[in-house]
C-alpha atoms as one frame of an Amber mdcrd trajectory, in Angstrom:
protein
  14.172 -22.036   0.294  12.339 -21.992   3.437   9.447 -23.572   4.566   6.343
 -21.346   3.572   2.530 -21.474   3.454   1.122 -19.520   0.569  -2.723 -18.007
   0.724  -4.551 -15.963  -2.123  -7.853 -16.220  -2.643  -8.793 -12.914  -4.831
  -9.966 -13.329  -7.903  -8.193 -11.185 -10.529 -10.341  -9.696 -13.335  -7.676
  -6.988 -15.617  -8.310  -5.301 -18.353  -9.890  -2.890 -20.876 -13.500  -1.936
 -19.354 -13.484  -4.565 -17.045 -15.218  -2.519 -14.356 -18.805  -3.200 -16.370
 -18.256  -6.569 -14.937 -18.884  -5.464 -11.180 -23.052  -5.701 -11.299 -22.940
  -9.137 -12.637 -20.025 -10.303 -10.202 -21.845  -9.376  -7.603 -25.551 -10.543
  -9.056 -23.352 -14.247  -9.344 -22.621 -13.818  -5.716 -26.140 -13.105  -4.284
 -25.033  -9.586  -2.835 -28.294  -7.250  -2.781 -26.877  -4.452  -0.967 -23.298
  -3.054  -0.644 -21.718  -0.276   0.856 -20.237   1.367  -1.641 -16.672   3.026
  -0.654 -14.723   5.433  -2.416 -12.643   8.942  -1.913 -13.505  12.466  -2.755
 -13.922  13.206  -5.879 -12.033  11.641  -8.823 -14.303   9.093  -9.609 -16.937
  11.185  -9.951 -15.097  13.912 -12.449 -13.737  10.657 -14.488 -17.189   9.286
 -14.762 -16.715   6.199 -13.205 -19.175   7.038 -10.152 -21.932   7.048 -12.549
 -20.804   4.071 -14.237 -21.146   1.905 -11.433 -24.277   3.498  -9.744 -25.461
   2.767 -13.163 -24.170  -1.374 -13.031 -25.688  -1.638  -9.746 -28.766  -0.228
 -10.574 -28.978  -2.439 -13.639 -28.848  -5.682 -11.522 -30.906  -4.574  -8.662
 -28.098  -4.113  -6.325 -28.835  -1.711  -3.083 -26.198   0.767  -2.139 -25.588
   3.030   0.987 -22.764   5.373  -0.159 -19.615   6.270   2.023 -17.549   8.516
  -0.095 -14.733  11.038   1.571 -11.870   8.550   2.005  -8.890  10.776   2.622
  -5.404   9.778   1.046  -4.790   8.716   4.492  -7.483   7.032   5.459  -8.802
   7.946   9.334 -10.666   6.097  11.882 -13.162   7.976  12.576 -14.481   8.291
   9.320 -13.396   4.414   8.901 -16.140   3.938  11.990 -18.898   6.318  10.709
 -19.108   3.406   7.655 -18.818   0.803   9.909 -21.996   2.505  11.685 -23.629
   3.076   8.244 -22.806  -0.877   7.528 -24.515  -2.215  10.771 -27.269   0.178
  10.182 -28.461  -0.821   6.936 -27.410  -4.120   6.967 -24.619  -4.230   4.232
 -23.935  -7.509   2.581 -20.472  -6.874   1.477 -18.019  -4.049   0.791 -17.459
  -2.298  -2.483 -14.372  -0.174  -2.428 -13.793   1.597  -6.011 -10.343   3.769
  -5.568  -6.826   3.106  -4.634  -5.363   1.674  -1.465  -6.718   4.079   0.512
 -10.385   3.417  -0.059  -9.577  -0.257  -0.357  -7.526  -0.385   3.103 -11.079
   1.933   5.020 -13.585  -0.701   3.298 -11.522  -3.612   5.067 -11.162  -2.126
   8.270 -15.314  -1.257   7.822 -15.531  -5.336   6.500 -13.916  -6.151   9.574
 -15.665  -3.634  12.097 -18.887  -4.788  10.879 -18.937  -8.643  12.280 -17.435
  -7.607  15.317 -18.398  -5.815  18.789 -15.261  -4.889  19.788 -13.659  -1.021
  18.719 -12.025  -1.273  15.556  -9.225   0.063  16.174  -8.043  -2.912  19.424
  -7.446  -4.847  15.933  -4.984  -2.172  14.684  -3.416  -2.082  18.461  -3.345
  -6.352  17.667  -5.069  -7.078  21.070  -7.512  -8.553  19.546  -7.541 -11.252
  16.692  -9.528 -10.769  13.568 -12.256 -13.681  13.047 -14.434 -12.564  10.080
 -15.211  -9.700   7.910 -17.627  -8.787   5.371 -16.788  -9.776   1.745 -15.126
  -7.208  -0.393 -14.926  -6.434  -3.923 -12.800  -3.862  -5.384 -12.758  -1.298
  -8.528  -8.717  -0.141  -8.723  -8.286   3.436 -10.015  -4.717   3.812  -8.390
  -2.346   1.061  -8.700   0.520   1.184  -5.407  -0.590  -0.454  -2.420  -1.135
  -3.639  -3.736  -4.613  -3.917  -1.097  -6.453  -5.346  -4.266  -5.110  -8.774
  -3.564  -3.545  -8.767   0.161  -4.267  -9.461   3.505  -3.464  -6.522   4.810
  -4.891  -2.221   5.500  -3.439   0.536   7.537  -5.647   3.529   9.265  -4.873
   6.349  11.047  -5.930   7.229  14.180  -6.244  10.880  13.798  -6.752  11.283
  17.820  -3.479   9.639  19.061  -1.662  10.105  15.382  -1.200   6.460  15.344
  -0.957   4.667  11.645  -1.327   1.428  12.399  -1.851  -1.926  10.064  -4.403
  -5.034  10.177  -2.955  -8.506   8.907  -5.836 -11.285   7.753  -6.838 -13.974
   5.449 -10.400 -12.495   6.102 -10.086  -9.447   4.381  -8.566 -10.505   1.336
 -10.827  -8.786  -1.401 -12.874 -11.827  -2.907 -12.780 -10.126  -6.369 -10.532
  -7.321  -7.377 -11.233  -5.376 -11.114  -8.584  -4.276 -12.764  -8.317  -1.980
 -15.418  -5.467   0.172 -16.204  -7.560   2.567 -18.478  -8.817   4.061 -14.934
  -5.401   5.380 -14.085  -4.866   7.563 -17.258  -5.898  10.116 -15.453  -3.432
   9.740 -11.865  -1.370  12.987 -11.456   2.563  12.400 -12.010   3.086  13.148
  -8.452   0.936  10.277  -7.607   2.465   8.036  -9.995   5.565   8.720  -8.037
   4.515   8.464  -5.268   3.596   5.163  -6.547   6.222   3.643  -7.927   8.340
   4.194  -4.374   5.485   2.456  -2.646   5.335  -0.474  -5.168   9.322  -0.640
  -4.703   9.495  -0.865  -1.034   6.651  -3.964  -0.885   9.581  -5.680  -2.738
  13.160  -4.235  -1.097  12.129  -4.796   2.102  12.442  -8.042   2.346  14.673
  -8.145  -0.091  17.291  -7.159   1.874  16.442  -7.941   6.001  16.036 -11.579
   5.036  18.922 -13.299   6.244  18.636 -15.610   3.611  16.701 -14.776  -0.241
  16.618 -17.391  -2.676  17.925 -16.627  -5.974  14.736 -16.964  -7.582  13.393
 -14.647  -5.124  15.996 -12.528  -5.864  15.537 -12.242  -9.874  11.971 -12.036
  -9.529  12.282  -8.811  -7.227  14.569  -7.713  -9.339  12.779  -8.019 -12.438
   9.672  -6.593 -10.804  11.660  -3.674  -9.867  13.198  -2.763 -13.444   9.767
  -3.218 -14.548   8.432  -0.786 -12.075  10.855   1.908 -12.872  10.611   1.578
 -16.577   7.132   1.867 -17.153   6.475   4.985 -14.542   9.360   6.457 -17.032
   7.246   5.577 -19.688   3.841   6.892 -18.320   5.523  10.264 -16.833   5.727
  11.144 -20.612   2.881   9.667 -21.833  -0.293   9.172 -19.195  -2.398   7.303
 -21.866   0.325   4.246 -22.562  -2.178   1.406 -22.147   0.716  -1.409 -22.123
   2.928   0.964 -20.038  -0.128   1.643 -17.371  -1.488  -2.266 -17.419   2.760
  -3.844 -16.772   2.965  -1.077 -13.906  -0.659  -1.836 -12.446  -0.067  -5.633
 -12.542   3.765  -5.112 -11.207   2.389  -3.401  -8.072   0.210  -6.172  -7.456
   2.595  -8.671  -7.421   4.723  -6.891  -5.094   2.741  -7.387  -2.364   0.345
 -10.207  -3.237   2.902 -12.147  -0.987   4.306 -14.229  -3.876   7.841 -11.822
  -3.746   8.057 -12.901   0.137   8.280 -16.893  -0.341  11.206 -18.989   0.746
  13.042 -15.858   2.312  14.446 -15.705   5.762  13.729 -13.348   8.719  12.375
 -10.495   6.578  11.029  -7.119   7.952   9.392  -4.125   7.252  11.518  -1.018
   8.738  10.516   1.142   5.939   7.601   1.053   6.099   7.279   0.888   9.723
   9.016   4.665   9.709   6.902   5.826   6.980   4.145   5.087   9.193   4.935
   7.100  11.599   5.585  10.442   9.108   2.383  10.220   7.626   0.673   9.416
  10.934   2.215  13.106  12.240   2.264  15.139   8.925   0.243  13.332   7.005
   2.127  13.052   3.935   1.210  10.320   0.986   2.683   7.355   1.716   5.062
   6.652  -1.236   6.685  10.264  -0.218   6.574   8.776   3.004   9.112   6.526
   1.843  11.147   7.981  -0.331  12.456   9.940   2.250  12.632   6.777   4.084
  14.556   4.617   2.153  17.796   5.782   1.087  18.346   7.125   4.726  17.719
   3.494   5.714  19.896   1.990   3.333  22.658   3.943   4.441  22.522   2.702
   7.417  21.545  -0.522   6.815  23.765  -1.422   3.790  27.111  -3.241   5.676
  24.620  -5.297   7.264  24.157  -7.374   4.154  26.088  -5.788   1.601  25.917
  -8.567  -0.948  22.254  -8.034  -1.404  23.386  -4.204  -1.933  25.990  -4.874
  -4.440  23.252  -6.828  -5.876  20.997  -4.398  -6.545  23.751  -1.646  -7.383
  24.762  -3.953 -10.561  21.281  -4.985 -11.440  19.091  -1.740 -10.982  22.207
   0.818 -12.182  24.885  -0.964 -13.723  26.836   0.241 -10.070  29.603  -1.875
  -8.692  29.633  -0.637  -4.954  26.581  -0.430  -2.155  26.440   3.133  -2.036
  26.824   3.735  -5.645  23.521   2.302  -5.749  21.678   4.061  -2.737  22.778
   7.452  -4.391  21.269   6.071  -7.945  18.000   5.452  -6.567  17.828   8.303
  -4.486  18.358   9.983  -7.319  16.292   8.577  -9.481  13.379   9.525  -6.713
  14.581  13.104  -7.482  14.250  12.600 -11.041  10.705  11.134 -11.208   9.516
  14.157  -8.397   9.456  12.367  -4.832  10.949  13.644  -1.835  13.944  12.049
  -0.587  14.890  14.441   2.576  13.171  15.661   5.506  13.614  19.285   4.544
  11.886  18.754   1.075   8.492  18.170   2.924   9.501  21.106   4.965  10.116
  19.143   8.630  12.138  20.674  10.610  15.677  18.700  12.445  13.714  19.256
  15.700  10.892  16.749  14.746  12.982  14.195  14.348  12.890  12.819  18.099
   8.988  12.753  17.870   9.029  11.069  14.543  11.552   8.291  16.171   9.439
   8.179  19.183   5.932   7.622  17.217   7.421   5.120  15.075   9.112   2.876
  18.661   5.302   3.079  19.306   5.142   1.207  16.203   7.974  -1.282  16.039
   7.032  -2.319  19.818   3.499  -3.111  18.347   5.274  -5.107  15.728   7.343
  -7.114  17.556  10.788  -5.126  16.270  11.658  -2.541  18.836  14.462  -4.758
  19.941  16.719  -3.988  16.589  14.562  -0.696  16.041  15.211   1.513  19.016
  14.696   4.631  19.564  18.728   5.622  19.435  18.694   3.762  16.073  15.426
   5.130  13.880  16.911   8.482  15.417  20.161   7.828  13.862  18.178   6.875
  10.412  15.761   9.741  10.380  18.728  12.419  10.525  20.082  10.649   7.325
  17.114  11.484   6.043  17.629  14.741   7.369  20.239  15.601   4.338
């Protein structure tokens, strides 16, 4: 394996009702006043807004409100709560919702210790140094926020979707419990599932080296993921089948999957940025578009690692074998998997490839990512 430093501080609380916990967590951490982040209107039709006005309330914890979180969360509604936070002088950040809430309360948690605009952070010319502590209610288990380092926002002006990367701005305490996403649509669930998926294949296979361990674990992860979504599709209240998939996601991108591998990227992602920064797509559709175009044109490039996962995932024998199953199996479960599904036109495709070189020369990968080659993958996605 190689040499790797490994950094998580979040505490994990999972499980049946476990959000009545979130007064008293933060009563035991001395917060008196949070800024309480969520999205438009699920938690409030669920119940769960009242629930934890109600825990706040109970142990004398303030709260400013900053609901309206969009699926894709935006900056300038990511810097009216950073205004709000500086304002009323917010002790930490409460962010009850999926990745998207949890990603606009750490870019707020970060905005609000520093001067500087938010979004030179996103642009990475300028180094994150603190943030605000966060605590998190998950009603949407994907992104795996709840226990990473990481957020992406979109700059709505430039159509930029950009990322953060800190130790600062892992949550402190993340609640999970997976009786809160009974009630996420199928499409979401999807949606999902492909997200969770691609935390684990990309590194999977750019690493020039992947430990075996590494490799079983992914793969495990994986079959997990796609079992239980095939599970919940057919029954939305499966407890066990909600609380594997919720804690699967987690792992895939709590940075335990990534240890001891070599050279590992994030292309997918890095063009699914870029669609949902100009159409403004969910993310996990995002990608499953994404990834089988990428795999086709990725696959010779380490076609062990796609044999691999051809025998393990679908009982395949051969590279492509596999990219068909899984694109497949997107179609089957009700994600996108072509350009023309979300309705984008063949003639977007330069501006897509352009936005996302914006992108990979941010993160250091326009070099192997030019604009000739995501071209060349986005019109396999074109099919």
């Amino acid at each position: 394996m190689e040499n790797f430093e490994f950094f998580n501080p979040t505490k994990i609380i999972f499980g049946r009702k476990t959000e009545q916990k979130i007064g008293k967590v933060l009563e035991k951490d001395n917060i008196k006043r949070v800024l309480f982040v969520y999205g438009k209107s699920s938690i409030k039709y669920t119940g769960l807004y009242d629930r934890v006005v109600n825990l706040l309330k109970k142990e004398g914890i303030e709260f400013i409100e900053h609901g309206g979180v969009s699926p894709n969360p935006v900056l300038s509604h990511t810097k009216e709560g950073i205004e709000k936070v500086k304002k009323n002088k917010v002790e930490a950040i409460l962010a009850v919702g999926g990745g998207s809430v949890i990603d606009e309360g750490k870019a707020i948690a970060v905005g609000a210790k520093h001067e500087e605009d938010i979004w030179e952070f996103f642009k990475r010319t300028k180094e994150i140094k603190k943030a605000l502590p966060i605590y998190v209610i998950l009603t949407l288990a994907a992104t795996g926020s709840e226990m990473n380092g990481f957020a992406v926002i979109t700059n709505e002006e430039t159509e930029e979707k950009l990322s953060i990367s800190s130790e600062h701005i892992f949550p402190k305490v993340s609640i999970l419990n997976p009786e809160l996403t009974f009630t996420v649509p199928s499409s979401y669930q999807a949606y999902a599932v492909v997200d969770t998926i691609a935390h684990m294949i990309e590194y999977y296979f750019t690493g020039s080296y992947c430990p075996n361990l590494q490799k079983r674990l992914i793969l495990s992860l994986i079959k997990t993921a796609m079992e239980t979504t095939e599970i919940i599709l057919k029954e939305p209240q499966n407890y066990n089948a909600r609380a594997e998939f919720m804690w699967t996601s987690t792992l895939a991108l709590n940075g335990i999957t990534r240890l001891g591998i070599k050279d590992g990227e994030f292309p997918n992602h890095l063009i699914a940025h870029a669609l949902g920064a100009l159409f403004d797509l969910p993310h996990g559709a995002c990608l499953s578009i994404v990834i089988p175009a990428w795999m086709k044109w990725y696959k010779d490039k380490n076609k062990i690692q796609f044999e691999i996962f051809a025998k393990e995932i679908f009982n395949a024998n051969e590279a492509d074998e596999g990219i068909d199953s899984l694109k497949s199996w997107f179609k089957k479960i009700g994600a996108p998997v072509s350009l023309k599904d979300v309705r984008i036109a063949e003639s977007d495709i330069i501006k897509i490839a352009k936005n996302a070189y914006n992108i990979a020369v941010i993160w250091g990968m326009a070099k192997k990512y030019s604009l000739e080659v995501l071209t060349e993958i986005l019109k396999n996605a074109n099919d």
